[in-house]
C-alpha positions in Angstrom: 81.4 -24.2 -145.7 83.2 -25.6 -142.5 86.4 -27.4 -142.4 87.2 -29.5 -139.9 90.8 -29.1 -137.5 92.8 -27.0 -140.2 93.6 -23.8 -138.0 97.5 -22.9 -138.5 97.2 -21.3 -135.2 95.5 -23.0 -132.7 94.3 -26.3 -134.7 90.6 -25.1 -134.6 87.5 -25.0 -136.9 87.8 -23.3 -140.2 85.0 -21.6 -142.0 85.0 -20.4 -145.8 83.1 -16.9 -146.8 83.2 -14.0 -148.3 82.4 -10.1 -147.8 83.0 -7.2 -150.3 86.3 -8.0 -150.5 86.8 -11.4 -151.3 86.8 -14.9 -150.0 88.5 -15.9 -146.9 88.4 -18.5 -144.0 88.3 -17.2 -140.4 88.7 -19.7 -136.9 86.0 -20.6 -135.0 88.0 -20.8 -132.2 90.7 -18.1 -132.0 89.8 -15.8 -135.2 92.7 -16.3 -137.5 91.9 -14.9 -140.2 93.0 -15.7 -144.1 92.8 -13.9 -147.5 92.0 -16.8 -149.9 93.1 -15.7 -153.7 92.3 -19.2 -155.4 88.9 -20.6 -153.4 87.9 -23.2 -155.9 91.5 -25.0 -154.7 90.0 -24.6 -151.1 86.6 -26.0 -151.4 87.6 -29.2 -153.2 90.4 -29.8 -150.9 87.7 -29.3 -148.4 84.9 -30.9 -149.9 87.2 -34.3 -150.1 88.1 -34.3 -146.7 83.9 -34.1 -145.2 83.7 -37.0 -148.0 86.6 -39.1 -146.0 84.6 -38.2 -142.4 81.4 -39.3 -144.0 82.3 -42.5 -145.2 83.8 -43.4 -142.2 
């Protein structure tokens, strides 16, 4: 799942996934990278905002 612009770092491309580990979202851009303990906050936060950029 992408988000768009939410990059603490350098204002890029987020993207949510997971590995063996857990979830977490990682830059397109730069490659900050974030531990994510609670992901269902995460993809309804982003989930709303592709909703706002789709009825636009």
């Amino acid at each position: 799942m992408l988000t768009r612009k939410q990059c603490p770092k350098c204002g890029g491309n987020i993207y949510l996934s997971n590995d063996y580990y857990g979830h977490y979202e990682q830059c397109l851009q730069c490659g900050y990278t974030c531990d994510l303990d609670n992901i269902e906050g995460v993809k309804k936060q982003a989930l709303k905002e592709n909703e706002k950029l789709v009825s636009v």
